[in-house]
Steps between C-alpha positions, in 0.01 A plus 500: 500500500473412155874321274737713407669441179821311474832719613732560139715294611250224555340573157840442334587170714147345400500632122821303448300207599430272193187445388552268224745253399599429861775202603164263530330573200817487280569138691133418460509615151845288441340179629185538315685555153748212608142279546372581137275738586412853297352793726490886442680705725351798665173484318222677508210327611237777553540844343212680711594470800827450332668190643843339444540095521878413592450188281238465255400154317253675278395210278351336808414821717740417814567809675843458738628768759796506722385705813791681678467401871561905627297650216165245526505430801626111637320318761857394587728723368361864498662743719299803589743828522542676825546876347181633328284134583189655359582587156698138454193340665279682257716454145537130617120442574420693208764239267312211667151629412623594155625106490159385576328710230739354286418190568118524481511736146733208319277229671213664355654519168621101489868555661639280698672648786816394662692702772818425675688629770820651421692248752340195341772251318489575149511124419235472710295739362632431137333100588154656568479756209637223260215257662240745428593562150564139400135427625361830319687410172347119557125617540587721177615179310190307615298759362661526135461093506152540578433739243692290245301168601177709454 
């Protein structure tokens, strides 16, 4: 028996779900600001297939999501619905896949990319992005010194 689309009710529950600008990325975004650093928010890193970074630190081509544990899937966190398990098995799978693609398209195209759980500490999480970038922004320095010298 193939999924049956989500009951109206359902529809209007999920579609109240944010999708941006959720309680970690505005406390991610808070600590990264509060540790110097400059990002775009909700960029777009691909227009065909068109694809939306949460966080985007264009000058050095860092790529950062925040992956909601329901809608992507967690290892630990992911609970799989009861009513109408097909269709949420399918839209979830289909997220994950879409994730993946992501990843390889901006990987092809000289992203870095960096995906986090939605459950992860923002401070955490704030550490490793700011890591990431201080080390990009250092091999970008090195560079311009090396062209200078030469």
């Amino acid at each position: 028996m193939g999924s049956l689309p989500p009951t109206t009710q359902t529809s209007r529950r999920m579609a109240r779900v944010r999708q941006k600008d959720t309680d970690i990325e505005l406390a991610l975004r808070r600590e990264l600001f509060r540790r110097g650093l400059r990002y775009r928010v909700s960029y777009q890193v691909l227009r065909r297939p068109r694809r939306i970074a949460d966080i985007a630190f264009t000058r050095f081509k860092i790529a950062v999501f925040v992956d909601g544990c329901f809608w992507h899937g967690c290892p630990e966190h992911a609970t799989w619905p009861s009513q109408n398990s097909d269709f949420w098995r399918e839209k979830i799978e289909a997220n994950r896949l879409r994730d993946r693609d992501t990843d390889m398209r901006l990987r092809e195209a000289g992203w870095s990319v960096l995906r986090f759980w939605g459950h992860e500490s923002p401070m955490d999480v704030a550490t490793v992005v700011a890591r990431i970038v201080c080390a990009a922004k250092e091999r970008r320095d090195d560079a311009a010194v090396g062209r200078k010298i030469s």
